[in-house]
matplotlib code that plots the C-alpha trace (Angstrom):
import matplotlib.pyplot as plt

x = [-35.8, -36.5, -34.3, -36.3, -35.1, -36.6, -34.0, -35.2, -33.8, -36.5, -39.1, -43.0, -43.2, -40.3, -41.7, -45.0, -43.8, -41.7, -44.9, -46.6, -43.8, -44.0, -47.6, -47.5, -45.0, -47.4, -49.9, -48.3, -47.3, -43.8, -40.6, -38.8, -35.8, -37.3, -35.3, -34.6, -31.9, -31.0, -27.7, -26.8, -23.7, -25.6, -28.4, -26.1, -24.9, -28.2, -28.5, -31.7, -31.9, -35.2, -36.8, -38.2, -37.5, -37.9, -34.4, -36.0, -33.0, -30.8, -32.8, -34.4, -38.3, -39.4, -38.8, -39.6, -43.0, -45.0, -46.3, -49.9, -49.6, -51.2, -48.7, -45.9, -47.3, -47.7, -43.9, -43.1, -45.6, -42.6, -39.9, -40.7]
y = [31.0, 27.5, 26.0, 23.0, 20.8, 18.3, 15.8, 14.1, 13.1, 15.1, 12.5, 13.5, 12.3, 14.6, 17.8, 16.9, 16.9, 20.2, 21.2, 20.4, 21.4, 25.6, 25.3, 24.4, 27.1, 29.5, 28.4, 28.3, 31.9, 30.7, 32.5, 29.5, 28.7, 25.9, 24.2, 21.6, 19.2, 16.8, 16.3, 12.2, 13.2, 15.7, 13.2, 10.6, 12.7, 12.6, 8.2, 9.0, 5.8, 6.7, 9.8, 11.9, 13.3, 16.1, 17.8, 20.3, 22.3, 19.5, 16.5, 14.1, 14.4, 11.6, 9.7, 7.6, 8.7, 12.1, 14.0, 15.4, 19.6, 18.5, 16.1, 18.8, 21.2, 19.4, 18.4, 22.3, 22.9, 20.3, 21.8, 25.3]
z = [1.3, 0.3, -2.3, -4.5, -6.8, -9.1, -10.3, -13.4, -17.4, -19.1, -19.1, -18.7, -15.7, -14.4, -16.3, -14.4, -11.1, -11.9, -12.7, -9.6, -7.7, -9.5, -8.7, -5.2, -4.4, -6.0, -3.9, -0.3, -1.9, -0.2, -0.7, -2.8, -5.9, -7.8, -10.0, -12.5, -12.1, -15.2, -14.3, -13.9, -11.2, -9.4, -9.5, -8.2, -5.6, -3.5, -3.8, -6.0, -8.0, -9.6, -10.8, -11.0, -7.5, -5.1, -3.0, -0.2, 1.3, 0.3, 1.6, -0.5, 0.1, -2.5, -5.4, -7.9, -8.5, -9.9, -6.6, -6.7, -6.0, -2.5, -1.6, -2.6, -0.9, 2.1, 1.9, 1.5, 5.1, 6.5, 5.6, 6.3]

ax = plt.figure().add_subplot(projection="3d")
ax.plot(x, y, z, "-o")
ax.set_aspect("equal")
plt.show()
C-alpha cells in the first residue's frame, strides 16, 4: 500500500492538489492512504520550503506548485 501525503497550511492551492491527489488514486484504482499534512514541524521535517507538496512513501515527489491529476498520477505509476 502506498502512503501519500500532501503537506500544505490550508491554502487553495493545497486543498487543490489534495484534490488532485484523491482523484488520481481513484483513477489508477491503486491500493493507497492519502493524507493531509498541515503540520509546520512535520512539514519541516521533509526540507519542503514551499507548499503545497506531495510525500510518496516518504520521499518528496514535488513542491511548490498545484499538480494536474495527470502529473499525480504519473508520479503514483513511479512509485509503484
Amino acid at each position: 500500500m502506498l502512503k501519500i501525503e500532501v503537506l500544505g497550511t490550508g491554502c487553495r492551492n493545497c486543498k487543490a492538489l489534495l484534490t488532485h491527489t484523491k482523484e488520481a488514486v481513484e483513477s489508477l484504482g491503486c491500493d493507497a492512504e492519502v493524507s493531509y499534512v498541515d503540520d509546520l514541524e512535520k512539514i519541516m521535517s521533509y526540507g519542503v520550503m514551499s507548499t503545497p507538496a506531495l510525500v510518496i512513501n516518504g520521499q518528496v515527489a514535488a513542491s511548490g506548485r498545484v499538480l494536474k491529476r495527470k502529473d499525480v498520477e504519473k508520479l503514483i505509476k513511479e512509485s509503484l
